[in-house]
Z-matrix of the N, CA and C atoms (Angstrom, degrees):
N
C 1 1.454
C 2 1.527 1 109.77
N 3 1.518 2 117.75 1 162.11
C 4 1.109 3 119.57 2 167.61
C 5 1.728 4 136.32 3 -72.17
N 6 1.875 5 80.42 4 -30.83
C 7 1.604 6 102.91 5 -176.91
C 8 1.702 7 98.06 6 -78.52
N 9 1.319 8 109.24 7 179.27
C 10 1.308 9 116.64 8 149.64
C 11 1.171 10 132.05 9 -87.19
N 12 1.255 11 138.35 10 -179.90
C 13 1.571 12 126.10 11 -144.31
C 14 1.997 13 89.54 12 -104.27
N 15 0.984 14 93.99 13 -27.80
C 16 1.911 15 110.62 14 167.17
C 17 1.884 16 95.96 15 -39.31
N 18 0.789 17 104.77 16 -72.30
C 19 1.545 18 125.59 17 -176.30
C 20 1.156 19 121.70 18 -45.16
N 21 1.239 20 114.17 19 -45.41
C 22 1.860 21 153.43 20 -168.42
C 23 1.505 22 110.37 21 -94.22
N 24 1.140 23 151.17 22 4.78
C 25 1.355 24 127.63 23 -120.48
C 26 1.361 25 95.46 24 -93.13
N 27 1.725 26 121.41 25 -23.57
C 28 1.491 27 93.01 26 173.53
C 29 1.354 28 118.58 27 -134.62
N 30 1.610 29 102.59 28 46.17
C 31 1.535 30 142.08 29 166.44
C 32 1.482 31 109.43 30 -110.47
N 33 1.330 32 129.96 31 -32.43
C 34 1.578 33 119.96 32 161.60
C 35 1.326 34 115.75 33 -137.21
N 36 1.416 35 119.74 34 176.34
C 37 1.277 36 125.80 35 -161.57
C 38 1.891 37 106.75 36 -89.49
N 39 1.244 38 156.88 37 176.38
C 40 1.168 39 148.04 38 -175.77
C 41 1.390 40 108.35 39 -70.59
N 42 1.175 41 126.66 40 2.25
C 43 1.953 42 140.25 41 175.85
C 44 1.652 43 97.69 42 -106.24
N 45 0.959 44 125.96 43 10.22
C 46 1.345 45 128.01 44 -173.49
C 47 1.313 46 104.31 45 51.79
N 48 1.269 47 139.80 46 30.97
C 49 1.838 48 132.34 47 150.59
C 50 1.267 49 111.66 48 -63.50
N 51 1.546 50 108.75 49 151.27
C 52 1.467 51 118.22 50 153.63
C 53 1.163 52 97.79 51 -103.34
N 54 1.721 53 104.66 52 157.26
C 55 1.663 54 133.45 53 160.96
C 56 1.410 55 98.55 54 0.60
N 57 1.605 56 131.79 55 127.24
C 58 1.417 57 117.46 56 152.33
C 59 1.550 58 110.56 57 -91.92
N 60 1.092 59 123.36 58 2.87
C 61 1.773 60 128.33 59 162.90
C 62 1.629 61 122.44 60 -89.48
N 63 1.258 62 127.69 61 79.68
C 64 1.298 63 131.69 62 171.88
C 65 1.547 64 113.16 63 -33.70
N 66 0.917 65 128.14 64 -40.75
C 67 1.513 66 147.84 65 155.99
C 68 2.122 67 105.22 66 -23.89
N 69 1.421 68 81.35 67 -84.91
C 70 1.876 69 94.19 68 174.24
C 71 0.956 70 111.06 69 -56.44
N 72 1.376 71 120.57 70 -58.65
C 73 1.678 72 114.20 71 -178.22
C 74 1.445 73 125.23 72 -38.71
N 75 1.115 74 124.48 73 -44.46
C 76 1.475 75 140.76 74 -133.20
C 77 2.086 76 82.01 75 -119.12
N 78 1.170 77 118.95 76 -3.60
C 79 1.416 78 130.39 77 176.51
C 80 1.576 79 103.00 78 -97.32
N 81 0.959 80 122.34 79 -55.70
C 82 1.497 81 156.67 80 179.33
C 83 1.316 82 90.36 81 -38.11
N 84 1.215 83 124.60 82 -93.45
C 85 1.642 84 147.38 83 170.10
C 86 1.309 85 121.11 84 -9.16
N 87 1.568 86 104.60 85 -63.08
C 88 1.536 87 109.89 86 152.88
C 89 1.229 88 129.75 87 -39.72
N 90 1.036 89 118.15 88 -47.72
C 91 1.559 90 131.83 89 -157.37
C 92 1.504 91 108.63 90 -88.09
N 93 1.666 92 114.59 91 -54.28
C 94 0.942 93 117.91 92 -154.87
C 95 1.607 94 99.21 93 -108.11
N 96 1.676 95 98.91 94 113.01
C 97 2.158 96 95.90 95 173.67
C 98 1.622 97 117.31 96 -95.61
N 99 1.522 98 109.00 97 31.63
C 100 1.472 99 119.91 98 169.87
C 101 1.339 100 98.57 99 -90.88
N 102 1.415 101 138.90 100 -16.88
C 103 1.063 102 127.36 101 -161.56
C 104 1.864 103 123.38 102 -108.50
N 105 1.512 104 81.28 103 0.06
C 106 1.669 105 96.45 104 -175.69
C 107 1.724 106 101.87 105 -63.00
N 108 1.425 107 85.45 106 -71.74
C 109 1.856 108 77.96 107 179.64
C 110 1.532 109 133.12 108 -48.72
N 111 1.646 110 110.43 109 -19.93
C 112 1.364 111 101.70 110 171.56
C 113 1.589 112 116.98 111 -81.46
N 114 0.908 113 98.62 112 -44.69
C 115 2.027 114 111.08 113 152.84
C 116 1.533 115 113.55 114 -12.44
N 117 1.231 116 99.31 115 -65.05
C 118 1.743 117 120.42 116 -155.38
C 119 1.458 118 75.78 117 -86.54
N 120 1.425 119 152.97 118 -39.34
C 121 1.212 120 119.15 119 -159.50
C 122 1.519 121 115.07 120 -85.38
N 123 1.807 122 103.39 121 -27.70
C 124 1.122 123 111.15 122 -175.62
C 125 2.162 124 118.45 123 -72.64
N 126 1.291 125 75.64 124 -30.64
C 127 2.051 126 82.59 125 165.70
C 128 0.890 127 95.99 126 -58.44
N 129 1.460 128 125.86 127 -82.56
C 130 1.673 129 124.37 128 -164.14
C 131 1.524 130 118.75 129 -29.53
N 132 1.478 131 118.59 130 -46.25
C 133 1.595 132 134.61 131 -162.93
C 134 1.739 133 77.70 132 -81.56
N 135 1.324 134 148.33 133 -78.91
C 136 1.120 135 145.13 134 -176.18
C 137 1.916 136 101.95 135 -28.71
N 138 1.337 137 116.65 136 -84.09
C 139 1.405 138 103.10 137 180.00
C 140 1.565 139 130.95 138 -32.76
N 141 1.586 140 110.74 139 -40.53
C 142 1.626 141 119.76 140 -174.17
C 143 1.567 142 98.80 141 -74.73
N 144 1.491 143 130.62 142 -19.39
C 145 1.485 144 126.60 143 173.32
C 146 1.268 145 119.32 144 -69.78
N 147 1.447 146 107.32 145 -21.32
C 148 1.567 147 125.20 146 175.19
C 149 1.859 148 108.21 147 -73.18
N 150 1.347 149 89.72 148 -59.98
C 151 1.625 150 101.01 149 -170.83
C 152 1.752 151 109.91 150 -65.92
N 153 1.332 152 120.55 151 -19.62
C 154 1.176 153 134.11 152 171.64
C 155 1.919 154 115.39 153 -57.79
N 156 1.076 155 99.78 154 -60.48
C 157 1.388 156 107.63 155 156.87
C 158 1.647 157 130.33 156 -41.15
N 159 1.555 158 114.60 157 -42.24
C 160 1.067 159 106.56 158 173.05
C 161 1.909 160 100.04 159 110.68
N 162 1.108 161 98.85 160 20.55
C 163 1.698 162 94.14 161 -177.28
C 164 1.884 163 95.62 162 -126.32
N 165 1.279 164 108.25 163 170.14
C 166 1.916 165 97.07 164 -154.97
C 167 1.840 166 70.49 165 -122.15
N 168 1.050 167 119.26 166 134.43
C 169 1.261 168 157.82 167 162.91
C 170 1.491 169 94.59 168 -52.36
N 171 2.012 170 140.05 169 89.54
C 172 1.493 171 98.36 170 164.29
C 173 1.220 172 109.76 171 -114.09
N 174 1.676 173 153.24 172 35.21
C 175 1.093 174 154.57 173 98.92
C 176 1.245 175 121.27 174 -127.80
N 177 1.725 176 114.47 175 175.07
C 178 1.288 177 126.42 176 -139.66
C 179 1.414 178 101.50 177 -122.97
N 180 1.519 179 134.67 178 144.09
C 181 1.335 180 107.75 179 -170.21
C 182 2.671 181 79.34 180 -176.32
N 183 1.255 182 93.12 181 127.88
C 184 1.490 183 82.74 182 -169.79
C 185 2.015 184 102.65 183 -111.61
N 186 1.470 185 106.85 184 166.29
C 187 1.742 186 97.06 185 -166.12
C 188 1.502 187 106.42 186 -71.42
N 189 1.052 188 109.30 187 139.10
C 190 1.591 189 134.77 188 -163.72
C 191 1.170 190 118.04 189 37.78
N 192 1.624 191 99.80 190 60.84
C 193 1.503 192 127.04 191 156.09
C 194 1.899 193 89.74 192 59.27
N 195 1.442 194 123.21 193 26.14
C 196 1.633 195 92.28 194 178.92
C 197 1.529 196 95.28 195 -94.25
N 198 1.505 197 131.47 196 67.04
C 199 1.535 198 139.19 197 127.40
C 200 1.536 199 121.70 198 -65.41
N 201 1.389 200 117.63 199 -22.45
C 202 1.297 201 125.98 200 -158.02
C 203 1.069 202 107.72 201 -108.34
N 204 1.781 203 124.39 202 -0.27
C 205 1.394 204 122.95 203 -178.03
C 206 1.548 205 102.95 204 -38.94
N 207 0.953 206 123.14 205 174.10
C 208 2.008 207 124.52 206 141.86
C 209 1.786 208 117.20 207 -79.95
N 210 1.108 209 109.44 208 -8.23
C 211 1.585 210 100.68 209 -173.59
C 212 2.020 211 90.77 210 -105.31
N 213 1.460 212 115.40 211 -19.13
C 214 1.617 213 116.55 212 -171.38
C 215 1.210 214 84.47 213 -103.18
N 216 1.522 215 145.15 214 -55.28
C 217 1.777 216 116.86 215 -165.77
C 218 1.026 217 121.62 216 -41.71
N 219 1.725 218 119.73 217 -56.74
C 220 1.154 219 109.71 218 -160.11
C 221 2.380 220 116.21 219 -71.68
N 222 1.195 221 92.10 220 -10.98
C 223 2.050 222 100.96 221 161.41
C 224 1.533 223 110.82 222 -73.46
N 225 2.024 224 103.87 223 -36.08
C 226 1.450 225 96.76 224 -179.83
C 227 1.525 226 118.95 225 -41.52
N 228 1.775 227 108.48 226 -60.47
C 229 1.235 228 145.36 227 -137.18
C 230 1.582 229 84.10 228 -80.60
N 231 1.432 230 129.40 229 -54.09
C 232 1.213 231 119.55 230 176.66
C 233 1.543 232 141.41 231 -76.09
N 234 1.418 233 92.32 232 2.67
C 235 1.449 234 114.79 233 178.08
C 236 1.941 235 100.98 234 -92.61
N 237 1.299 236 121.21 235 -49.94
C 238 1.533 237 141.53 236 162.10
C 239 1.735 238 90.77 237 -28.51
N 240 1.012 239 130.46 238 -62.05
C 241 1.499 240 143.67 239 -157.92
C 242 1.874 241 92.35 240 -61.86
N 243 1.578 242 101.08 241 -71.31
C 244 1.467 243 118.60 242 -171.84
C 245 1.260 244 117.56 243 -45.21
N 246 1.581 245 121.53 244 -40.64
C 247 1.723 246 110.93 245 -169.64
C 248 1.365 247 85.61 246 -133.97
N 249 1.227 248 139.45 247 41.49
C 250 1.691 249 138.99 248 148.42
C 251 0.992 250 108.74 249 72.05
N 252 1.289 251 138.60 250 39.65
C 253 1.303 252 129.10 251 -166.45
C 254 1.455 253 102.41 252 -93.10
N 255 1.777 254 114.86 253 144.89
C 256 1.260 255 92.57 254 -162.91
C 257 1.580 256 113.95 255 -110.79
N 258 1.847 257 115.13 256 -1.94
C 259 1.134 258 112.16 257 176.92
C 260 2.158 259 99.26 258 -138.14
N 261 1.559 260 80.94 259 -179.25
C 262 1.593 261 106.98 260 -169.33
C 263 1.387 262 111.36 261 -119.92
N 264 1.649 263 134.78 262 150.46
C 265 1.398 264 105.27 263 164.13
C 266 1.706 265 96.23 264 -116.78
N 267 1.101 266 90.60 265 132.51
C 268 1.908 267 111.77 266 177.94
C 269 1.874 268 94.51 267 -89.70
N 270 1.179 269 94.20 268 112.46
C 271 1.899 270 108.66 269 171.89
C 272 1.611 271 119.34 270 -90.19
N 273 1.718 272 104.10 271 46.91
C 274 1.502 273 94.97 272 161.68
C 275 0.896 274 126.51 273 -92.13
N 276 1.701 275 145.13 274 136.21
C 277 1.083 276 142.34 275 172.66
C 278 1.490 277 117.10 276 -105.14
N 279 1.678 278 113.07 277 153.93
C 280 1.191 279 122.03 278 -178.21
C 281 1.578 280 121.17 279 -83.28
N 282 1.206 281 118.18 280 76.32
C 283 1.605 282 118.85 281 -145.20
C 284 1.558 283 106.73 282 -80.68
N 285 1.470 284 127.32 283 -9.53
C 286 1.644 285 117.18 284 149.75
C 287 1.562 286 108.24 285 -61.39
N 288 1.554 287 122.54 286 -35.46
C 289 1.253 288 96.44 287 -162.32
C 290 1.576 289 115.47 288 -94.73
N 291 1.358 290 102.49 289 -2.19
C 292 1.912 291 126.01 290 168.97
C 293 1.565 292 87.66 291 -70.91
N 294 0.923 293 106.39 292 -69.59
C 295 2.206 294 102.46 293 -161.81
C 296 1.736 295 97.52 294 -50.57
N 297 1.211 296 108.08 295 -44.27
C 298 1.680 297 102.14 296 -161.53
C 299 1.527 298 87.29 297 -60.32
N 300 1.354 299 152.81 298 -32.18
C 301 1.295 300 134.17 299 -168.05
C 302 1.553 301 128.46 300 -135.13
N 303 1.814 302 92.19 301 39.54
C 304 1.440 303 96.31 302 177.03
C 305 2.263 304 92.42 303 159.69
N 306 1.261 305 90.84 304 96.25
C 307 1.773 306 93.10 305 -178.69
C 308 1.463 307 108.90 306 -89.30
N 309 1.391 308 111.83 307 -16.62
C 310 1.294 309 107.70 308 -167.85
C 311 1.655 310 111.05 309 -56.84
N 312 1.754 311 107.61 310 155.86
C 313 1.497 312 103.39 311 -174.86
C 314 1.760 313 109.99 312 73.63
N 315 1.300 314 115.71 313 18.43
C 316 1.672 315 111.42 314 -178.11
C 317 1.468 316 111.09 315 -23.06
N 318 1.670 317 102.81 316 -80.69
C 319 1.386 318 110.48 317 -177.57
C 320 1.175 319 122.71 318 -39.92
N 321 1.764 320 128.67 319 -44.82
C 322 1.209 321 121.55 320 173.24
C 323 1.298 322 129.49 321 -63.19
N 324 1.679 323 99.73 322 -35.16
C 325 1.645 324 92.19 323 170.41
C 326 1.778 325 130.94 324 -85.15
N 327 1.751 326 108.30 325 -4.63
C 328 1.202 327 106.47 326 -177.89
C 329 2.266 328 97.45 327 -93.38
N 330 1.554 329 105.51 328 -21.86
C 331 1.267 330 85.05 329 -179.80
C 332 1.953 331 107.11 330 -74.69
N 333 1.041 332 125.90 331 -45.15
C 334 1.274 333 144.64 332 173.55
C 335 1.782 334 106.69 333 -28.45
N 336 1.619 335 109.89 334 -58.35
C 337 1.196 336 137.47 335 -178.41
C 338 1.960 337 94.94 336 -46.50
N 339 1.204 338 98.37 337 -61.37
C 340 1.855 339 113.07 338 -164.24
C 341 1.779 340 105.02 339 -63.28
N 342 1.654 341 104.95 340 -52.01
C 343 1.220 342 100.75 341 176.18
C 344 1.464 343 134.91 342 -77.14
N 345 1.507 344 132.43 343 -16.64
C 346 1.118 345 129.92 344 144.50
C 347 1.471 346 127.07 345 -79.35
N 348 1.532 347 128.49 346 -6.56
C 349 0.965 348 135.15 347 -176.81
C 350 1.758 349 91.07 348 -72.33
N 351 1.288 350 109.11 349 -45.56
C 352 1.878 351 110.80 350 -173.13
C 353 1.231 352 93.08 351 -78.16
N 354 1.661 353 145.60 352 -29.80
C 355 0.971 354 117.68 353 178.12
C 356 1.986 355 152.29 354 -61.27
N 357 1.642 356 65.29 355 -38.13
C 358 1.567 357 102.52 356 151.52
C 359 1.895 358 145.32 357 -45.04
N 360 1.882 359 82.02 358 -69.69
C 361 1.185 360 87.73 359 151.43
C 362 1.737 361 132.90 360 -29.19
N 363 1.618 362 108.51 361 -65.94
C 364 1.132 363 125.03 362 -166.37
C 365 1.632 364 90.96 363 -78.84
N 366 1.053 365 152.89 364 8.66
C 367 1.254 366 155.45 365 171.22
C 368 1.402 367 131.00 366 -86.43
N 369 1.751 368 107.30 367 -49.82
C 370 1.221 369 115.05 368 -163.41
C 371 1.146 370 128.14 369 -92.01
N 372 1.907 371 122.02 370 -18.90
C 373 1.245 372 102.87 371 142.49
C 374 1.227 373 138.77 372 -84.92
N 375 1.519 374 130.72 373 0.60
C 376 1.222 375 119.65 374 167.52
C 377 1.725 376 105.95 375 -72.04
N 378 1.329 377 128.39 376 -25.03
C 379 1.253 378 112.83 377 155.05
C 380 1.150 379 125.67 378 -57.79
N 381 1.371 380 136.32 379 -44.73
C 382 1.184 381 108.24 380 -177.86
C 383 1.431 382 114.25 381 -67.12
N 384 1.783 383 125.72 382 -37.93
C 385 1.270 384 106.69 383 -173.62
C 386 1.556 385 128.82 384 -58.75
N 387 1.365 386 112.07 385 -9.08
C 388 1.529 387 126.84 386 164.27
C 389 1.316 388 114.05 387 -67.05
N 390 1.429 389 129.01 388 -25.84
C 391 1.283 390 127.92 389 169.05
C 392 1.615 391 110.95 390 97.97
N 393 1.537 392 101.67 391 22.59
C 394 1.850 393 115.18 392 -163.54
C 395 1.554 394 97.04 393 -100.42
N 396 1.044 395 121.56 394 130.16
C 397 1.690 396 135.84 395 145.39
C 398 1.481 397 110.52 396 -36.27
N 399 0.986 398 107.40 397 139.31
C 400 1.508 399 128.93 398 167.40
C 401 1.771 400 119.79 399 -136.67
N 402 1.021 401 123.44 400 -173.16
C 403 1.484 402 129.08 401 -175.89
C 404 1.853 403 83.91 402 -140.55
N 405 1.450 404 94.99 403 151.59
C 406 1.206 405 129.76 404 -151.45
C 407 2.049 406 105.65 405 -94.31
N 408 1.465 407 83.65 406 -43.25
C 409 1.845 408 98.92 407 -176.68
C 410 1.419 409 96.05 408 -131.92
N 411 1.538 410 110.11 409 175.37
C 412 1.566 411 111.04 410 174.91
C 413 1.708 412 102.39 411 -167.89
N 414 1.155 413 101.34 412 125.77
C 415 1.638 414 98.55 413 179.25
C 416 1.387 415 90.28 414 -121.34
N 417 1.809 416 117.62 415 167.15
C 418 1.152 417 132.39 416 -177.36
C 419 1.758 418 114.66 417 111.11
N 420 1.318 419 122.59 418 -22.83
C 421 1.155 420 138.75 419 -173.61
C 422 1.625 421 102.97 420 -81.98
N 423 0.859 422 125.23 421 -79.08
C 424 1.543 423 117.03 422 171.89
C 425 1.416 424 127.33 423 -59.20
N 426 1.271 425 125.87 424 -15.19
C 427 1.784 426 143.27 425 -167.94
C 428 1.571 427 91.41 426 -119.95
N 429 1.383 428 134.50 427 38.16
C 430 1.186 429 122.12 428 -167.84
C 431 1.707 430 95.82 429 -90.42
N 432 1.768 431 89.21 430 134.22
C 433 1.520 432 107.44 431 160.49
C 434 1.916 433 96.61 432 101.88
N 435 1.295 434 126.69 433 -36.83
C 436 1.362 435 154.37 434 -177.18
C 437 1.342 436 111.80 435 -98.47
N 438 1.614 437 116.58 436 23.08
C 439 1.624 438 117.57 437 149.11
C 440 1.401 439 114.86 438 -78.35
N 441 1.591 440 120.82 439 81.00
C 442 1.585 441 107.07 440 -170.38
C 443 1.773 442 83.72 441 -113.37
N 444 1.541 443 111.23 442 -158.75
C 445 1.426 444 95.21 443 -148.34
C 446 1.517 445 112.27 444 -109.16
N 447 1.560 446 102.70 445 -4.02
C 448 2.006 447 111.38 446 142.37
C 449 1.492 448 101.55 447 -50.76
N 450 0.481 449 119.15 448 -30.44
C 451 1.947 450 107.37 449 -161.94
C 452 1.514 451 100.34 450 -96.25
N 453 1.082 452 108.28 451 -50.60
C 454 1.828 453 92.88 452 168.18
C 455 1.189 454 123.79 453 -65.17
N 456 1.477 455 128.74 454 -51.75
C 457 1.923 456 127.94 455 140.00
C 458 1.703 457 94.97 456 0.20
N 459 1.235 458 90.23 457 -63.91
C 460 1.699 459 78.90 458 -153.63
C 461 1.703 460 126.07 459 -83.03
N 462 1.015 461 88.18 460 -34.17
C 463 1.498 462 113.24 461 160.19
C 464 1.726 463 132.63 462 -43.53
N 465 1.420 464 109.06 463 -65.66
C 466 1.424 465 118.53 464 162.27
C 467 1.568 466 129.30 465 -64.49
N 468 1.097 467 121.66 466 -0.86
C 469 1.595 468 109.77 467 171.49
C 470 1.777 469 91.48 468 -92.33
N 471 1.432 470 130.23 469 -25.56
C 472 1.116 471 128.43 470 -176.55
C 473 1.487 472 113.59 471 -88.93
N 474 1.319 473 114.92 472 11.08
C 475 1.929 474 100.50 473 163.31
C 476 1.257 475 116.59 474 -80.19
N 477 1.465 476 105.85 475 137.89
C 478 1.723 477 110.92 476 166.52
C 479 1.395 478 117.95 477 -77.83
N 480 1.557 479 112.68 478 169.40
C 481 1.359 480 116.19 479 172.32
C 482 1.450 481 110.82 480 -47.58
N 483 1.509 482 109.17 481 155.46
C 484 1.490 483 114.07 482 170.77
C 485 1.705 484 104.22 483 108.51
N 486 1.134 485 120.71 484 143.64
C 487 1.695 486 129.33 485 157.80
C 488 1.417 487 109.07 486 -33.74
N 489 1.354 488 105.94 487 96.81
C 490 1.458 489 95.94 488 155.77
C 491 1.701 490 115.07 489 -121.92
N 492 1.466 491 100.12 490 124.15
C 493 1.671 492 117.04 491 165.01
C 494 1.883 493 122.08 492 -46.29
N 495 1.033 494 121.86 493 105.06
C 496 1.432 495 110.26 494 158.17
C 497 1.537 496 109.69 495 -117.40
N 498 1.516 497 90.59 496 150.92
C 499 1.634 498 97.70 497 -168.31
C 500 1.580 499 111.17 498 -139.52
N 501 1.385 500 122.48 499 138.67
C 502 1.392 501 117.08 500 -171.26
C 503 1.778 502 97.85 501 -146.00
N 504 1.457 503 90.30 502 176.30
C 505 1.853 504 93.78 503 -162.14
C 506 1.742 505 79.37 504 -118.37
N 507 1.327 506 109.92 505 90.91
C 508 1.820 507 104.07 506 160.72
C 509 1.799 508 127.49 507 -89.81
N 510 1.071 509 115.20 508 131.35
C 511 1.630 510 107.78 509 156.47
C 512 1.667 511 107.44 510 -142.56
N 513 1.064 512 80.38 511 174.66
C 514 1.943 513 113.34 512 -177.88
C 515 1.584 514 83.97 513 -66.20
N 516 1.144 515 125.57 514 -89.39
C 517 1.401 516 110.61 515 -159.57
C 518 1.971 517 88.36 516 -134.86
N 519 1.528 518 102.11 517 175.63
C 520 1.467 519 128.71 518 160.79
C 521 1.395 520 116.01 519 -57.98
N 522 1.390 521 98.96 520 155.53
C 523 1.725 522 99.15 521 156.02
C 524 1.660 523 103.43 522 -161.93
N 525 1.029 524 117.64 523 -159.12
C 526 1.940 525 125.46 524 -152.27
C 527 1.615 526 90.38 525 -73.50
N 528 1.871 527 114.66 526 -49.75
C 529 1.454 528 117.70 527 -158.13
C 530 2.223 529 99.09 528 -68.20
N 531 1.418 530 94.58 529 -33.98
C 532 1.420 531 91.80 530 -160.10
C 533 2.138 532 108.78 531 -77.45
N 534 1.621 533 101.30 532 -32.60
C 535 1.228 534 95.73 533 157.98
C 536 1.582 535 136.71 534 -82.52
N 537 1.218 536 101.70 535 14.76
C 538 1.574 537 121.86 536 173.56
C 539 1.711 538 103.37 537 -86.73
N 540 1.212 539 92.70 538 -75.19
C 541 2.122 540 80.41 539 172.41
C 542 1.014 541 129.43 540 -100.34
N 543 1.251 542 119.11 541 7.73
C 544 1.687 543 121.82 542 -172.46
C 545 1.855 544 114.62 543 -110.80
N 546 1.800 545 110.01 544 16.98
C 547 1.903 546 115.91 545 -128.22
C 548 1.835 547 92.60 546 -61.49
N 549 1.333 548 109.01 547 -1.28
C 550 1.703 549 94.03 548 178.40
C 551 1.351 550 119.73 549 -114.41
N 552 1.334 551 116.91 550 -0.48
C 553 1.659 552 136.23 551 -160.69
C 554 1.194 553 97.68 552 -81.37
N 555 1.642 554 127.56 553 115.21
C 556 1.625 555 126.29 554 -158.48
C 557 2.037 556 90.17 555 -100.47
N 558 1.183 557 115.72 556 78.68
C 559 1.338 558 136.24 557 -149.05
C 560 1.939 559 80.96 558 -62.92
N 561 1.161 560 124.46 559 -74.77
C 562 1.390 561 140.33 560 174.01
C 563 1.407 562 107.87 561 -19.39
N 564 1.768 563 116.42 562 -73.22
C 565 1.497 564 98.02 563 -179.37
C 566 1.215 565 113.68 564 -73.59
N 567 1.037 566 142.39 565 29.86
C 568 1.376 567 141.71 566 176.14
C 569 1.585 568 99.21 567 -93.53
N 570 1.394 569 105.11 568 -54.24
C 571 1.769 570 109.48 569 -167.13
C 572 1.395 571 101.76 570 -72.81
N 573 1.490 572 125.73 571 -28.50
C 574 1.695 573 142.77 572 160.47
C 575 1.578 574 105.23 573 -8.17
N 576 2.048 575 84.97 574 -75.57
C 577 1.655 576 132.91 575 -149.79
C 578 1.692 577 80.50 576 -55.87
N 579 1.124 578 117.63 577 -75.64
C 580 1.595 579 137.46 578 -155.36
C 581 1.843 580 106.52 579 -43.93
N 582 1.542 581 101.90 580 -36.73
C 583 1.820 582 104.42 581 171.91
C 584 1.373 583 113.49 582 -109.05
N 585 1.052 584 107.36 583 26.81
C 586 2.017 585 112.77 584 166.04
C 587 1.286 586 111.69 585 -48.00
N 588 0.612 587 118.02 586 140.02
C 589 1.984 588 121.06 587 151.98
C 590 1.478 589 118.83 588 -94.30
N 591 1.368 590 115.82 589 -18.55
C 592 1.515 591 115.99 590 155.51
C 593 1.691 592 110.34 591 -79.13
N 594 1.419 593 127.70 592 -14.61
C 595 1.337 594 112.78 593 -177.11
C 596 1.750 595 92.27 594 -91.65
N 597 1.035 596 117.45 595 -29.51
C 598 1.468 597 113.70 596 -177.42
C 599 1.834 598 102.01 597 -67.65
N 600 0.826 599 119.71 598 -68.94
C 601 1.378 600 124.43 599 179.59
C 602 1.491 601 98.56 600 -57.24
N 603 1.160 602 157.18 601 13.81
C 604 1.818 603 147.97 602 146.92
C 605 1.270 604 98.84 603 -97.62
N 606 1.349 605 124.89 604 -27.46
C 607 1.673 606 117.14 605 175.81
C 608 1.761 607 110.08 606 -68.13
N 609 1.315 608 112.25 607 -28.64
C 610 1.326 609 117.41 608 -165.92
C 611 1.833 610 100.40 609 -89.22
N 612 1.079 611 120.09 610 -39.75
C 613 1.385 612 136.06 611 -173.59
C 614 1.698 613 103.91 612 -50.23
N 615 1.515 614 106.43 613 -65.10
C 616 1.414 615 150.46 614 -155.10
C 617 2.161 616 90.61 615 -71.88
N 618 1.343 617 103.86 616 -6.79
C 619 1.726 618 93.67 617 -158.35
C 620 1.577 619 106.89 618 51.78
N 621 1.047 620 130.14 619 54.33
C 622 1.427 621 118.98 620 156.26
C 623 1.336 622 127.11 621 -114.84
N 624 1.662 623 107.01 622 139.69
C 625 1.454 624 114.93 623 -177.28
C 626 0.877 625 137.30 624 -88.52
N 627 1.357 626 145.44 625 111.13
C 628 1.362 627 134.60 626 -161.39
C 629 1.688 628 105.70 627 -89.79
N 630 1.540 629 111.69 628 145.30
C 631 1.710 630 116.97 629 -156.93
C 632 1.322 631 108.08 630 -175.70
N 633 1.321 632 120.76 631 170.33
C 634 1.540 633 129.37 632 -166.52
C 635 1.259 634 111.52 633 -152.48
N 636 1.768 635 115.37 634 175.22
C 637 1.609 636 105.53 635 -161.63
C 638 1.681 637 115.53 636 -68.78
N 639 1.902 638 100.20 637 -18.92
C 640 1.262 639 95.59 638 171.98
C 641 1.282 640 142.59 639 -50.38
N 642 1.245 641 111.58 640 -47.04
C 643 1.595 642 150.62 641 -152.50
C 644 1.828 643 91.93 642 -93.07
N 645 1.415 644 101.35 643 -41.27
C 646 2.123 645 80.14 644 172.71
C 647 1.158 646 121.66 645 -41.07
């Protein structure tokens, strides 16, 4: 966390961790309405670490999409208001066009598919009535970690009209923290995929534009 665990006390552990089970956490939340306000304080302290730096925040989006909880949207949506932020990322994926080019993980990607698909739902017009940007499609959510640059090949002649978000976890190399939670995320071809000259040349082929939440 950003805060201290003083701050946090029943949002992190006395090391200042949160939950390492997305599972519990996201159980937790529901249940427990002591934790809203530490929530909302700790986003906020997360956003001002951004703005501290000197870089302008232009949408909001938290790790493994838990922005979209129901007990965290509605802090998202009012935090969007507070430091101007002007977009959101909505994590629906197109899960015929994920299966047509990669089945592996079925179960994970058809339960994944169901539960952000409802999450969404209940998401996207209260974004718009906030007046926040969104993206239209989103790949990377079900193929997570396994955006290498077959998969974008294959991927981009099949986007539809409209903003669509893709998102991948790249680095230069591994280390102890990243093969601790990430042990299948091929982190390397990801950062590969991203400086291709065949992915650059399918973006150009494909008419596709490359753009950001600003520029919507």
């Amino acid at each position: 966390s950003i805060l201290p665990h003083r701050y946090l006390p029943h949002l992190t552990d006395s090391q200042g961790n949160f939950a390492p089970q997305p599972l519990g956490a996201g159980l937790r939340f529901f249940f427990s309405g002591r934790l809203q306000d530490e929530i909302r304080r700790e986003l906020a302290a997360q956003i001002e670490a951004v703005l501290r730096t000197g870089l302008t925040p232009w949408f909001i989006n938290g790790h493994l999409n838990i922005h979209l909880h129901p007990r965290v949207w509605p802090l998202v949506l009012e935090l969007t208001q507070e430091y101007s932020i002007l977009g959101v990322r909505l994590p629906q994926e197109d899960l015929k066009i994920t299966l047509g080019l990669n089945r592996q993980r079925l179960s994970y990607k058809l339960a994944h598919a169901l539960i952000f698909a409802w999450l969404v739902g209940r998401a996207r017009s209260s974004a718009r009535q906030f007046g926040l940007k969104t993206n239209d499609h989103l790949f990377g959510l079900l193929n997570d970690g396994q955006m290498d640059e077959s998969y974008l090949l294959g991927l981009l002649p099949r986007l539809r009209p409209g903003v669509t978000e893709i998102y991948c976890h790249p680095a230069l190399w591994s280390n102890a923290q990243l093969r601790h939670w990430m042990p299948t995320y091929r982190h390397q071809a990801e950062f590969s995929a991203l400086l291709s000259p065949r992915i650059k040349q399918a973006l150009i082929e494909n008419n596709l534009e490359l753009s950001n939440f600003q520029r919507l």
